[in-house]
N, C-alpha and C positions, 0 to 999 in steps of 0.2 A: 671653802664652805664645809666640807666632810671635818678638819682639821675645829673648824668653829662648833661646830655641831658636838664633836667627839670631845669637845673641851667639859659639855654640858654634864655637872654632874661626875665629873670625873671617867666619862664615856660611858658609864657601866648601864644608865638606864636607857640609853638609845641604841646600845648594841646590838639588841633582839630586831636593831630596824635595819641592820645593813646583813647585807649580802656576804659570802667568803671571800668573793672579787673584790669589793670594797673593802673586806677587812685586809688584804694585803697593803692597800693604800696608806690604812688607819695606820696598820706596823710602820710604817715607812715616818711617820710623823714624829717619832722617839721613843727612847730603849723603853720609856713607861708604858706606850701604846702598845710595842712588840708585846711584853708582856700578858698584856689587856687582851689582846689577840687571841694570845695564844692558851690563856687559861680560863678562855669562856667556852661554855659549850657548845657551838655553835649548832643551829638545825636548818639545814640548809637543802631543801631537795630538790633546788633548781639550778644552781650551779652546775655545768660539769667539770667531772674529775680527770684530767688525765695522767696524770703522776699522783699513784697512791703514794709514795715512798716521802714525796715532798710536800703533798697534802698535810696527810697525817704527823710531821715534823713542825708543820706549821697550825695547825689545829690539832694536839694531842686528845682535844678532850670534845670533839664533834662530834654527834648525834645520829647526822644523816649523810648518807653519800650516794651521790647520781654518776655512777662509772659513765666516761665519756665514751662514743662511740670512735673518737681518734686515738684513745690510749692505746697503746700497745699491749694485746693482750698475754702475749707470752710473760709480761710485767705484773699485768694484773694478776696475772694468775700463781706468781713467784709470792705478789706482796698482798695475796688474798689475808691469812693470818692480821693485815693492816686493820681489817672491816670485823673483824669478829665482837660477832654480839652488838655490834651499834645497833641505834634503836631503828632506823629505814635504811635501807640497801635499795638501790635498783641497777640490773645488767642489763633493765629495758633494749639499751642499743647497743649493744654490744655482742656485735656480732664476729663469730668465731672464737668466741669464750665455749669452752667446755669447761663443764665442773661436774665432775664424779659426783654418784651418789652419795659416799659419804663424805665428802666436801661441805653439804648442808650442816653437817655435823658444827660447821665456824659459826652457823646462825641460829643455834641455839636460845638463845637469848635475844634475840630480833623482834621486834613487832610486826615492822613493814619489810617488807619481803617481795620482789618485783626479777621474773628474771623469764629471758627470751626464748625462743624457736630454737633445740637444738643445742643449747646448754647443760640440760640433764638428760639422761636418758630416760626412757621410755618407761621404766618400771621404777622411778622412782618414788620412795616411798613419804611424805612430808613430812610424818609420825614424827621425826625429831624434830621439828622445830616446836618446841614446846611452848615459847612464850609466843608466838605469832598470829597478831588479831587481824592484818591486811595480808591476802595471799595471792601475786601475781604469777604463776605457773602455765609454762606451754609444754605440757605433755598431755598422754592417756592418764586421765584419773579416774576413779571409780568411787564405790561408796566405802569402801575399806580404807581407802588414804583419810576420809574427813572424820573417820569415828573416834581420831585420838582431837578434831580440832574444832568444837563444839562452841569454843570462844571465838568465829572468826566474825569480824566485822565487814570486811572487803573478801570476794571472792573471784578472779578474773581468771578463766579456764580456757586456754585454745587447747582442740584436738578430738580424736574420734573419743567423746566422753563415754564413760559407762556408767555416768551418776545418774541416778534414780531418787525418789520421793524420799526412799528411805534415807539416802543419805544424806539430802537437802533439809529434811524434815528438823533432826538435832539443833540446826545454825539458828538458835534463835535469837541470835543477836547480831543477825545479818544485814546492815546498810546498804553495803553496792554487793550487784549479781550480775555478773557478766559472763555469760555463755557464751563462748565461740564453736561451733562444733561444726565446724566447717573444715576441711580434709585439703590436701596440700592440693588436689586438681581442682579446687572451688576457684573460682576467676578471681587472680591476686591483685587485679583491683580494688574489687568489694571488698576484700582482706584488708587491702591497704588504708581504706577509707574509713572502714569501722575501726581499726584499731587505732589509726588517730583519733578518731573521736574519743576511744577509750583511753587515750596516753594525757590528750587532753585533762581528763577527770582525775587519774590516777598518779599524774605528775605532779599535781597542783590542787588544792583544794575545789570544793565544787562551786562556790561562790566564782573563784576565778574562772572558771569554765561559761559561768553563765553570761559572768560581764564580757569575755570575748564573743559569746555574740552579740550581744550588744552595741557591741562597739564594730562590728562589721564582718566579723569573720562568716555571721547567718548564711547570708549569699555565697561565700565562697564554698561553704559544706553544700549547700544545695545544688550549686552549678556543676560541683563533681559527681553528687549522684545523678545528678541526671544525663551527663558524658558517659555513663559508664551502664545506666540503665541499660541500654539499647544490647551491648552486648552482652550485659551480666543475665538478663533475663532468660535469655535462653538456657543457662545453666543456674538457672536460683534454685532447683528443687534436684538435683543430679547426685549431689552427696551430702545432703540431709543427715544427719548423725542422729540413729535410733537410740535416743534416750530412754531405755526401757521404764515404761509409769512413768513418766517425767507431765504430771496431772496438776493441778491447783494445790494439791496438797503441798506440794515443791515448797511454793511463796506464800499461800494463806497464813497469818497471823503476822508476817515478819515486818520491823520496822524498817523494812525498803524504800530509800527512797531515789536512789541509783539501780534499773532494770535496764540492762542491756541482753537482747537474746539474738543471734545470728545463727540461721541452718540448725536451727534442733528442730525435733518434730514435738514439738510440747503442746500440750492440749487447755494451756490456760486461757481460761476466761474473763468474759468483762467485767462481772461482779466480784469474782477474787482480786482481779488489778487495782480495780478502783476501791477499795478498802485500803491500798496501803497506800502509806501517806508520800508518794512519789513525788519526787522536783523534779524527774528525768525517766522519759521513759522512751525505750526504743527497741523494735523487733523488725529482723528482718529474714525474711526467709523460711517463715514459722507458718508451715501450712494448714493446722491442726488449729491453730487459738482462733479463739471465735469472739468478735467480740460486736455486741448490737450498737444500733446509733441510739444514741443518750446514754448507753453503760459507765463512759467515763467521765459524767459531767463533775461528777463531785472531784476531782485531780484539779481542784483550783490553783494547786503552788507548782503546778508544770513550768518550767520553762525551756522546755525542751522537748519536743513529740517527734518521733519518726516510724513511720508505718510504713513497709516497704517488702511489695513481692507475698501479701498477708493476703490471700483471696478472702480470709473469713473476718478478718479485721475492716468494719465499718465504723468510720467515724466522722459523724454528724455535726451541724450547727449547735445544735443540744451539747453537745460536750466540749466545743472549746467557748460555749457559750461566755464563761465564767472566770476564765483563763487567762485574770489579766498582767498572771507574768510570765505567759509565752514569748521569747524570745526567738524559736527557730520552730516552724512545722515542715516537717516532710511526707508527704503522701504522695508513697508512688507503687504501681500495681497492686491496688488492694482496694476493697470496696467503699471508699469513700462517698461520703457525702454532703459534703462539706460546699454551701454557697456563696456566692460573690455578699451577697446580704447579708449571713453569717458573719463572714469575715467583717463585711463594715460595723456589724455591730461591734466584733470584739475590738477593733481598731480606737473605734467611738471610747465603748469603754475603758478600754486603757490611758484614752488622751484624758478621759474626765478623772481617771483616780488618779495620774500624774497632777493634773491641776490642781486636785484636793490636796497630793498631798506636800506639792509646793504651796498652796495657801497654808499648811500647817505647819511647815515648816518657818514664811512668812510669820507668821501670827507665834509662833516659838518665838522669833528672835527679836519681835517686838514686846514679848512678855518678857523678856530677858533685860532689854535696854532702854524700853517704853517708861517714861518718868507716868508715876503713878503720882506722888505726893509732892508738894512741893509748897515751903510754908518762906517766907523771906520776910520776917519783921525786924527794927530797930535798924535798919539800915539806909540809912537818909539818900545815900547816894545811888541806891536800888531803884531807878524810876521806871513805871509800867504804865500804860494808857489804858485807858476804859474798853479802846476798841480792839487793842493787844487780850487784855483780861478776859473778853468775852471770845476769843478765839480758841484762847488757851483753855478757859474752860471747856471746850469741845474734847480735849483731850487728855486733859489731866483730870484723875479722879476728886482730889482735894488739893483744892490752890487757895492759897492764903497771904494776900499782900497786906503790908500797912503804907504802902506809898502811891496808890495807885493814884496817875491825872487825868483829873478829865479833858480830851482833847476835842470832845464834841462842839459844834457852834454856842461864839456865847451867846 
């Protein structure tokens, strides 16, 4: 099948559909394929990589790279120079990678940018990464690191943060925000649960985030918070990371539509949240944000809510009133108020705008293949009945025979 596919077109327009995994396959088909392979640019940031040296020989001219957590990192770290400047990087997993400060120095030219706990040291500075619009960083940042990075579109911070208003304020062209400031004795559960969720988003585009709950994964994120509630709570407010000012000013005006906040003490509200045009929104541990029931009714393209360990976070019938493509709610310690009756409305409603808009999509493909016209004269052998003619016209907008019989009683 891959071999009939990759025939199509001379392979070049379905390429963009396979995978690197699959493109080893495709080479394997003939020296033309190899070629085909090997001088496409491949973007790929779901594969993992564990041999840079053989990757990059076999994709000279690839885009993106997901360093695998089984590579060998003393390898990795030989044939870092492999990676420089490609346009996505992530050391996400990759654990016992150190890379020196100025090691960033290779990612110059990077957009997407993703790298782990313990990688960089502590005072590193990002200023060099000059072209980098997505930036996944686990160290102390402050607001000095983000003054050179005013283009960032993706922002994903673990660590005792020192960012404040002022330096959130610049990022106006900031998409996803994801706050971890949560400290290495925060229960590395919650740690582990949130950053799935965030690896989720950050590995893969956010449409595919959404269809995995969708598709089942909802329950599984729920059944974990709530194993871990019991112990996590007793330390949800214990190491809090004092974002100094860390106020509405932060996120007011920004086109956010990825908020993730864990353990900062931010003081955002319900009428700042609900301005911005959110698919995903998620706080945990956030003792400060205040938000009333009905504040977030207008977040109608949510498909994603998690409110957890929020004492001043209340949210209502009124707000997921409208919410009909909520796919995962989590509400756990925080002021909810949220009804069985609630719920069966939005339930209702999402099964009525699914049905609408499988009748639309129905009523599309009968506009598309639905005979409108249909005229058949001069053809003797064409025969139609009277009581055929009068059915078909129920359907057909202009019907035009010249042989129609009558089959009615004589």
């Amino acid at each position: 099948m891959l071999t009939e596919l990759a025939g199509i077109a001379g392979g070049v327009l379905l390429l963009p559909f396979f995978s690197t995994a699959e493109a080893r396959e495709l080479a394997l088909i003939s020296q033309r394929f190899r070629a085909l392979a090997r001088s496409f640019p491949w973007h790929d940031p779901a594969t993992p990589v564990c041999d840079l040296v053989r990757w990059r020989a076999c994709f000279p001219w690839a885009t993106a790279c997901r360093v695998s957590p089984r590579a060998d990192m003393g390898a990795v770290w030989e044939a870092l120079e492999l990676v420089r400047d490609i346009r996505w990087v992530s050391f996400r997993e990759c654990i016992g990678l150190q890379l020196a400060s100025d090691r960033l120095e290779l990612f110059a030219e990077t957009e997407s940018l993703f790298l782990a706990d313990g990688q960089v040291a502590g005072d590193t500075d990002p200023r060099t990464l000059r072209r980098v619009r997505d930036l996944g960083l686990w160290c102390d940042l402050g607001d000095e690191h983000l003054t050179h990075l005013p283009w960032l579109r993706t922002l994903d911070v673990f660590g005792n943060l020192r960012i404040t208003d002022a330096g959130l304020r610049p990022l106006s062209q900031l998409h996803t925000l994801v706050l971890n400031g949560a400290t290495m004795e925060y229960d590395d559960r919650v740690l582990a649960q949130f950053d799935a969720m965030i690896n989720e988003h950050m590995n893969g585009d956010a449409d595919a985030h959404a269809h995995a709950h969708m598709n089942g994964d909802a329950d599984a994120h729920a059944h974990a918070h709530a194993d871990a509630d019991a112990h996590a709570h007793a330390h949800a407010h214990a190491d809090i990371a004092e974002c100094a000012n860390l106020s509405d000013a932060a996120i007011a005006g920004k086109p956010l539509e990825y908020l993730y906040v864990l353990a900062i003490a931010c003081s955002f509200s319900g009428a700042v949240i609900a301005a911005l045009p959110l698919r995903q929104l998620c706080l945990r541990s956030c003792p400060r944000a205040k938000v009333e029931p009905g504040d977030l009714a207008a977040l109608t393209r949510l498909d994603f809510l998690c409110i957890i360990d929020c004492p001043g976070v209340a949210i209502g019938d009124a707000d997921i009133g409208q919410m009909t493509q909520l796919a995962l709610l989590t509400l756990i310690n925080c002021a909810a108020r949220v009804t069985g009756e609630g719920l069966l409305r939005l339930v209702y409603l999402q099964m009525e705008m699914q049905m609408e808009m499988q009748m639309e999509m129905q009523q599309q493909v009968q506009q598309q293949v639905q005979l409108h016209r249909c005229d058949i004269r001069g053809c003797p052998d064409a025969l139609i009945t009277d009581s055929d003619y009068a059915e078909l016209s129920e359907y057909i907008d202009k019907i035009d025979f010249d042989n129609v019989l009558d089959d009615g009683p004589d």
